[in-house]
C-alpha positions as CSV (number, residue, x, y, z in Angstrom):
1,X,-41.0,91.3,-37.3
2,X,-37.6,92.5,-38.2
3,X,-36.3,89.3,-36.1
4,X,-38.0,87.1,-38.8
5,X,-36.0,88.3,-41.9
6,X,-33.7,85.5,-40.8
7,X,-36.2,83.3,-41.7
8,X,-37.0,84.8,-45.0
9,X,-34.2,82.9,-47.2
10,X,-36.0,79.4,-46.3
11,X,-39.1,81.0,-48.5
12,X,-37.5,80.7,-51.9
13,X,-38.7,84.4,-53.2
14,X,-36.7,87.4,-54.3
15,X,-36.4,88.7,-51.0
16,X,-34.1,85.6,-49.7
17,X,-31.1,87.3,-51.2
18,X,-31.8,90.3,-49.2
19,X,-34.1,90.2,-46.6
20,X,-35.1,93.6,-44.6
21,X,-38.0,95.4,-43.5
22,X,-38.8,99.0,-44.5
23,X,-39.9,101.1,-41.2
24,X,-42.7,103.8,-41.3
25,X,-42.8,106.1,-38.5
26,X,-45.6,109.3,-38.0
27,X,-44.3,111.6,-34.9
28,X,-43.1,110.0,-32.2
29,X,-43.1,106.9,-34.1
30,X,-39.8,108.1,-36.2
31,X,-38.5,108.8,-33.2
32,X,-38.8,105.4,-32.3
33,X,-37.3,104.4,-35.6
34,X,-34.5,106.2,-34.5
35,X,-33.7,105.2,-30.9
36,X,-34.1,102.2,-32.6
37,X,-31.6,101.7,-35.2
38,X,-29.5,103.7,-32.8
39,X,-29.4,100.3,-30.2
40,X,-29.8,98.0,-33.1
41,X,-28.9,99.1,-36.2
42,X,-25.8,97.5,-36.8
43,X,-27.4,94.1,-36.4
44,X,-30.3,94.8,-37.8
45,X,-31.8,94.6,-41.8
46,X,-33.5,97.6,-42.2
47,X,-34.2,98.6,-45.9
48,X,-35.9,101.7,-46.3
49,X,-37.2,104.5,-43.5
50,X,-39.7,107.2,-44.1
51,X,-41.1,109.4,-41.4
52,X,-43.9,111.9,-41.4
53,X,-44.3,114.9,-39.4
54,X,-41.3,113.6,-36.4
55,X,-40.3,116.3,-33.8
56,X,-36.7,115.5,-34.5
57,X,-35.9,118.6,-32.5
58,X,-39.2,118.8,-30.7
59,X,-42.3,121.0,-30.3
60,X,-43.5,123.1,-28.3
61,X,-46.9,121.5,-27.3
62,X,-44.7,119.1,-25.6
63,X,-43.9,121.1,-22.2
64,X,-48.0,123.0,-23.1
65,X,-49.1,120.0,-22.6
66,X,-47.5,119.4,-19.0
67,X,-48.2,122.9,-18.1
68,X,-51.6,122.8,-19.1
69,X,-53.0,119.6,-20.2
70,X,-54.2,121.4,-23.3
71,X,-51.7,121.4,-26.2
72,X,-52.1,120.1,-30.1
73,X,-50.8,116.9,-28.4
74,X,-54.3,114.2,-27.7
75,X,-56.8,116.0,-26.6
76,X,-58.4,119.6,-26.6
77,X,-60.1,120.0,-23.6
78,X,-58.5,121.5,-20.6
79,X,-58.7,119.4,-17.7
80,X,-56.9,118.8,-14.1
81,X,-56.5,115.1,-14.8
82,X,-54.9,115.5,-18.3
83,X,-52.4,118.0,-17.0
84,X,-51.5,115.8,-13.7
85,X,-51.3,113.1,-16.0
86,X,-48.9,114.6,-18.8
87,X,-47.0,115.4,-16.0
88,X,-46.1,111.7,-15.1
89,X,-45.9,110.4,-18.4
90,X,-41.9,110.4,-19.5
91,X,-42.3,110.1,-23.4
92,X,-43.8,114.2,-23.4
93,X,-40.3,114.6,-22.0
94,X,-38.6,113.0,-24.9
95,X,-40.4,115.8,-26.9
96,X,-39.3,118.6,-25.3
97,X,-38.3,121.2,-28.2
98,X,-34.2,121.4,-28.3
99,X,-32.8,123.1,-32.1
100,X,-32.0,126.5,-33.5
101,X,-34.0,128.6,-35.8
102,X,-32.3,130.5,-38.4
103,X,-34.0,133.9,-39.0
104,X,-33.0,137.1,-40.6
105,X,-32.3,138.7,-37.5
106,X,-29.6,135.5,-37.0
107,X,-29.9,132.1,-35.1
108,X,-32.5,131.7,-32.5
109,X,-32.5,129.4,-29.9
110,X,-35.8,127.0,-29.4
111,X,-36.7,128.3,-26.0
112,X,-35.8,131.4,-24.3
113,X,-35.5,134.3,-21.5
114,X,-36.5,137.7,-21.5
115,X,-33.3,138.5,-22.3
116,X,-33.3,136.2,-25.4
117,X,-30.5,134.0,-24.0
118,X,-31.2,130.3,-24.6
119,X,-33.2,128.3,-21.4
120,X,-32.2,124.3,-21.4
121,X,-35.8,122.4,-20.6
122,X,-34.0,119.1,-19.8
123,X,-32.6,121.0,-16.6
124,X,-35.7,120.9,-13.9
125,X,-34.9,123.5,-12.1
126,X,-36.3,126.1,-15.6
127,X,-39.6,124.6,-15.2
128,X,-42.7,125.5,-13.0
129,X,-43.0,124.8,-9.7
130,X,-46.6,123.4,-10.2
131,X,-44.9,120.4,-12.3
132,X,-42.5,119.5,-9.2
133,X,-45.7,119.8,-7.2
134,X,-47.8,117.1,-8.5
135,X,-45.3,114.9,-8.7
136,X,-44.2,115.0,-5.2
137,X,-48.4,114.7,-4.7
138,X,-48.6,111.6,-7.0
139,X,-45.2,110.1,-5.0
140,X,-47.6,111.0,-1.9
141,X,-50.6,108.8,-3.3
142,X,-48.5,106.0,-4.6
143,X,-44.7,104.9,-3.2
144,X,-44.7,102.6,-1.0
145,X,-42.8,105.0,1.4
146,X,-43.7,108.0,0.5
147,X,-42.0,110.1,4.0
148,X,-43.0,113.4,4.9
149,X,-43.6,116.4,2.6
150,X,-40.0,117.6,2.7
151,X,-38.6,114.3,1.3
152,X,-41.5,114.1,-1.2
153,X,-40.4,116.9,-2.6
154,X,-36.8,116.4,-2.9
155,X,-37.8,113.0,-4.6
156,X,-40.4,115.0,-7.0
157,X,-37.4,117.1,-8.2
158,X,-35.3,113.9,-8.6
159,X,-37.7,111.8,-10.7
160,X,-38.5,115.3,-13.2
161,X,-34.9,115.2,-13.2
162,X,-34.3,111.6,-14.2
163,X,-37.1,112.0,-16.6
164,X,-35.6,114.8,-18.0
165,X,-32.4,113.1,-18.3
166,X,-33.4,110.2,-19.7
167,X,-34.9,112.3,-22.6
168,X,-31.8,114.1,-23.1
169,X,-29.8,111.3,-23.0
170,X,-32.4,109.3,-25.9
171,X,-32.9,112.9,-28.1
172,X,-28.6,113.0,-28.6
173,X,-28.6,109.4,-29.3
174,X,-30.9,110.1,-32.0
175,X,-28.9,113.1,-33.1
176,X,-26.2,111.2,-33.5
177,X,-27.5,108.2,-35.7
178,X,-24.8,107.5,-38.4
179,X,-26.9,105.5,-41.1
180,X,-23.5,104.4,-42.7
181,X,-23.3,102.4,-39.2
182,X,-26.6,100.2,-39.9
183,X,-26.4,96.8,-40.9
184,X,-27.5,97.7,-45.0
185,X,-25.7,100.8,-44.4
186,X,-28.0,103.4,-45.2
187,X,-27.9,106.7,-46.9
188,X,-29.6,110.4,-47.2
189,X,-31.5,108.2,-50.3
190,X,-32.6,105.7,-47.8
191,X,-34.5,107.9,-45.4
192,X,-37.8,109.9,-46.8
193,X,-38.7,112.5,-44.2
194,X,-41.5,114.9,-44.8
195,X,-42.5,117.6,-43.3
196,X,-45.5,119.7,-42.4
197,X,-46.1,123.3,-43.3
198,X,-48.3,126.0,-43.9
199,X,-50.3,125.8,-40.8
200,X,-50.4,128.3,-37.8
201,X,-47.4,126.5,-35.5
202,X,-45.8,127.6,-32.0
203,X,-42.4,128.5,-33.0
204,X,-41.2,130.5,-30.0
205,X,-41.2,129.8,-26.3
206,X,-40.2,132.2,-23.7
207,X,-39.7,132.0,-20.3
208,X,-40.6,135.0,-17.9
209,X,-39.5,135.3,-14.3
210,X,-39.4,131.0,-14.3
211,X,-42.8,130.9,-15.9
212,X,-43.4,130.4,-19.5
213,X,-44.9,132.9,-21.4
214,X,-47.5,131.1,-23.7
215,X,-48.6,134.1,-26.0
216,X,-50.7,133.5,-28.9
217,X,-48.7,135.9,-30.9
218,X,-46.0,133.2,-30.8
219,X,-47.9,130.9,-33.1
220,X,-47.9,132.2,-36.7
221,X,-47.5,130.6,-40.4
222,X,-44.8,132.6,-42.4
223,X,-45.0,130.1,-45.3
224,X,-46.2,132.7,-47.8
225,X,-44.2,134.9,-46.9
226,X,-40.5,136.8,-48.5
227,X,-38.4,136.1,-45.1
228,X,-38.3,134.0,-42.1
229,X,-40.3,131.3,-44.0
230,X,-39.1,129.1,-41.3
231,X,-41.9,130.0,-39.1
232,X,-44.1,127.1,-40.1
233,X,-44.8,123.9,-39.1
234,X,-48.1,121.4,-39.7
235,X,-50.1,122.9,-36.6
236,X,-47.8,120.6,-34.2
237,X,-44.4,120.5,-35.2
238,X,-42.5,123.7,-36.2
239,X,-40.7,123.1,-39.5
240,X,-37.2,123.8,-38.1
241,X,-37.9,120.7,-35.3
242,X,-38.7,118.8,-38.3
243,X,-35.1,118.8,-39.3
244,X,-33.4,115.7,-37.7
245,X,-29.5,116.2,-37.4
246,X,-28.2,113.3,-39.7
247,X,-30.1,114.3,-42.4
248,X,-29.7,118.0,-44.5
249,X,-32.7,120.1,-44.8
250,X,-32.1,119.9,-48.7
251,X,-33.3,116.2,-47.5
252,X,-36.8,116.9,-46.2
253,X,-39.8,117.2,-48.7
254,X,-42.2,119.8,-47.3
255,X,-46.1,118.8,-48.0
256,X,-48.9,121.4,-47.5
257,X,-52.7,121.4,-46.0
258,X,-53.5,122.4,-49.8
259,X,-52.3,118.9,-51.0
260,X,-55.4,117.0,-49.7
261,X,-57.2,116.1,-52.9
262,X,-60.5,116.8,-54.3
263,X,-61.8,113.8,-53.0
264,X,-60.7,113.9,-49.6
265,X,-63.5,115.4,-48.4
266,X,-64.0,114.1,-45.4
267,X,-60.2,114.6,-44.4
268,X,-61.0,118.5,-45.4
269,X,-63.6,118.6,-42.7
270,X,-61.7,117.5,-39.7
271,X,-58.3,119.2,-40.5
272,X,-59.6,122.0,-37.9
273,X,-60.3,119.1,-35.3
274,X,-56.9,117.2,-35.6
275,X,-54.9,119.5,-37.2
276,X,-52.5,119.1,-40.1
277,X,-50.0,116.9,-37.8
278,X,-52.6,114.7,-37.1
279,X,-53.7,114.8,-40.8
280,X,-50.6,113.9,-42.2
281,X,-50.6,110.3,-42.3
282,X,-53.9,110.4,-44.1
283,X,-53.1,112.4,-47.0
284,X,-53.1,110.5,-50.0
285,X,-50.3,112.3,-51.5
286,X,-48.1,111.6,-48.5
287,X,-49.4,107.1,-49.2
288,X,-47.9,108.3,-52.9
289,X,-44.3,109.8,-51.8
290,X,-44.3,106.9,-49.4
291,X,-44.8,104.0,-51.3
292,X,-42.6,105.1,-54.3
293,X,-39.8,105.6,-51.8
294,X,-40.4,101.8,-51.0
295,X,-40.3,101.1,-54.3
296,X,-37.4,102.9,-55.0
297,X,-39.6,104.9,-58.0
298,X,-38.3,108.2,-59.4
299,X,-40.6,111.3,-58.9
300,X,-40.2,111.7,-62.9
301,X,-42.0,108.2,-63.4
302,X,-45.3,109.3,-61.4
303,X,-46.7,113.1,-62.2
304,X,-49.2,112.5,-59.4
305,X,-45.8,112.8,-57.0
306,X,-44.6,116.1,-55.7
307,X,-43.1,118.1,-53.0
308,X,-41.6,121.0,-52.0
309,X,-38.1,122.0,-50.6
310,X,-37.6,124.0,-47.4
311,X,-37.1,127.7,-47.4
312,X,-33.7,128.5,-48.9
313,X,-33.0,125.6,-50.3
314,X,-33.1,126.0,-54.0
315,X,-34.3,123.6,-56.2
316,X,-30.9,122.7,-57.8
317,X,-29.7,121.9,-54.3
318,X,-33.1,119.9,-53.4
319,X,-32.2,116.7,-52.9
320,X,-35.2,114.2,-50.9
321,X,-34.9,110.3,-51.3
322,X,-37.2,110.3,-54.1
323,X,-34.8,111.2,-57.1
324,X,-36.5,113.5,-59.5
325,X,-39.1,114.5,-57.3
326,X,-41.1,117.1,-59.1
327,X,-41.7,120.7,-57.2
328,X,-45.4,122.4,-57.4
């Protein structure tokens, strides 16, 4: 599709003096975006960008989900076939959760030890050996020389650690997008990005003695609350792997399980089924903040328009790509 702008000043319209194609992502998807203007920005027309709900710094039901097969991540029930599946598929990797959290007690890294030092998930030997053990199995079942168990193993810990790598080396591309760099050359005003909050999130990790330590305690919503407001997220995402590290957080406009209209009724009844991540690109408020970013509307022009800013950013400070944008 964005190939075919080239063909867009034979059709004689508006658009033939500047052809481009504005890119929607949810999740994964903006990371997609991403990785995407990364390889091909500079030769690409790409208008506007707005992504909703994107683990930019990743979440923690990533590396659930290969430990357990159960995570906010497809589906709920815990099975043996989910897990040894997650465990082979390379884009969970790509979501493995990689930022710093600033609370009151000072920064915090995304995954740690008992100790509180910070533990590096894109290095295979800090994860279980259960993982390396199903995929020497599944190299057992399926290479087409597969050796003995000692060399299926050494080959499981190779492919985690290609996977891995491969992840890492995608996420800092990502990180280091410079939107000047695309072919339109765009700015903070270009990209809306909108978060999820005010839902009970995982926002801490912790490994013990090599295994991780999945406490419920370590889910919480702090929204509401006078300090560490950080400790949010829409259910999937926590809000600080939300942030994406060529935007500001002043950029990001923060929406809320409370925004879901009168009339969406039905969307009210399976928000405890999906969750708010999944939600998110339902929400009719989140089709409004959208479509006037695409437009290039000003929050002032449409009171049915609104969003919030991200703890401790004030609102003189706020600025999302939707000028104006009224605060409720």
């Amino acid at each position: 599709m964005i190939d075919r702008t080239g063909l867009i000043r034979h059709y004689g319209d508006d658009y033939s003096n500047d052809p481009h194609v504005d890119l929607v992502g949810h999740s994964m998807g903006g990371l997609v975006i991403g990785g995407y203007l990364v390889a091909h920005g500079g030769a690409k027309r790409i208008g506007k960008v707005a992504t909703l709900g994107t683990p930019f710094g990743g979440s923690y039901e990533a590396p659930i989900k290969v430990l357990t097969g159960t995570a906010n991540l497809g589906g709920t029930e815990s099975s043996s076939r989910e897990r040894e599946a997650s465990r082979i598929t390379p884009a969970l990797y790509h979501l493995v959760p990689r930022f710093q959290m600033q609370l009151s007690s000072g920064l915090r890294p995304a995954v740690v030890d008992q100790s509180g030092a910070a533990v590096d998930l894109f290095q295979a030997a800090n994860w279980q050996q259960g993982v390396m053990d199903s995929l020497a199995e599944f190299i057992r079942m399926y290479a087409l020389k597969p050796g003995n168990k000692t060399a299926q193993r050494v080959r499981a810990d190779a492919l985690l650690q290609e996977m891995l790598d491969d992840a890492n080396a995608f996420r800092s591309d990502v990180d280091g997008l410079k939107l000047s760099a695309t072919k339109n050359g765009l700015t903070t005003a270009s990209w809306l990005c909108i978060a999820g909050v005010d839902a009970d999130t995982r926002v801490r990790l912790e490994l013990k003695k090599n295994l991780f330590n999945l406490r419920d305690a370590d889910r919480m919503n702090r929204w509401d609350e006078n300090s560490d407001r950080i400790l949010t997220g829409d259910g999937t995402v926590p809000l600080a792997g939300a942030v994406p590290a060529f935007l500001k957080p002043e950029n990001l406009v923060c929406v809320l399980p409370g925004d879901l209209g009168y009339w969406e009724l039905v969307d009210r009844a399976i928000l405890g089924k999906v969750g708010f991540h999944g939600l998110l690109p339902k929400v009719n408020l989140v089709h409004r903040l959208v479509i006037a970013h695409l437009r290039g509307k000003s929050g002032s022009s449409d009171r049915n328009i609104w969003g919030r800013p991200m703890p401790d950013v004030s609102a003189s400070s706020w600025s999302p790509a939707i000028s104006n944008l009224q605060i409720k």
